[in-house]
C-alpha positions, -999 to +999 in steps of 0.1 A: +000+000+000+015+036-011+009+063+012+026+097+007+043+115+030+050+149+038+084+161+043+094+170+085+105+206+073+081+226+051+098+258+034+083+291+026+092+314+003+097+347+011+062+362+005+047+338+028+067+346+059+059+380+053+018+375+054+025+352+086+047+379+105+027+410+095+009+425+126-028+417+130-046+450+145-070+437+173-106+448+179-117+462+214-150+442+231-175+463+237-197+440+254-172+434+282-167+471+288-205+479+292-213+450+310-185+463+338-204+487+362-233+455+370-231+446+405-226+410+413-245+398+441-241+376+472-271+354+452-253+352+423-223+341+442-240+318+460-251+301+428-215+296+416-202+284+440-229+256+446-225+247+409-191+242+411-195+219+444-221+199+425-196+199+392-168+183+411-191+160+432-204+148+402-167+139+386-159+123+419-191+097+416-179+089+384-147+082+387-152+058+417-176+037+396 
């Protein structure tokens, strides 16, 4: 059976590397930065932290079965 194979070092000619290295301007969230000034209450922590609880209890179950 024939099977081909690609060579362990691939090279690039010199257009390539300069596409891969140009700089890539990034964009800003906006969502992030409005939701900021929400309060985040005791209920809300409360929540979380009984989710995670009932996460890791749940992985523990399973793994001793």
């Amino acid at each position: 059976m024939k099977s081909s194979v690609m060579p362990s070092t691939v090279q690039l000619n010199e257009e390539a590397k300069i596409e891969l290295t140009q700089e890539v301007e990034e964009t800003v969230a906006t969502e992030a930065i409005n939701n900021k000034n929400e309060t985040f209450t005791v209920s809300q922590m409360w929540n979380r932290q009984r989710q995670v609880r009932s996460a890791s209890d749940r992985i523990r179950k399973w793994n001793l079965n």
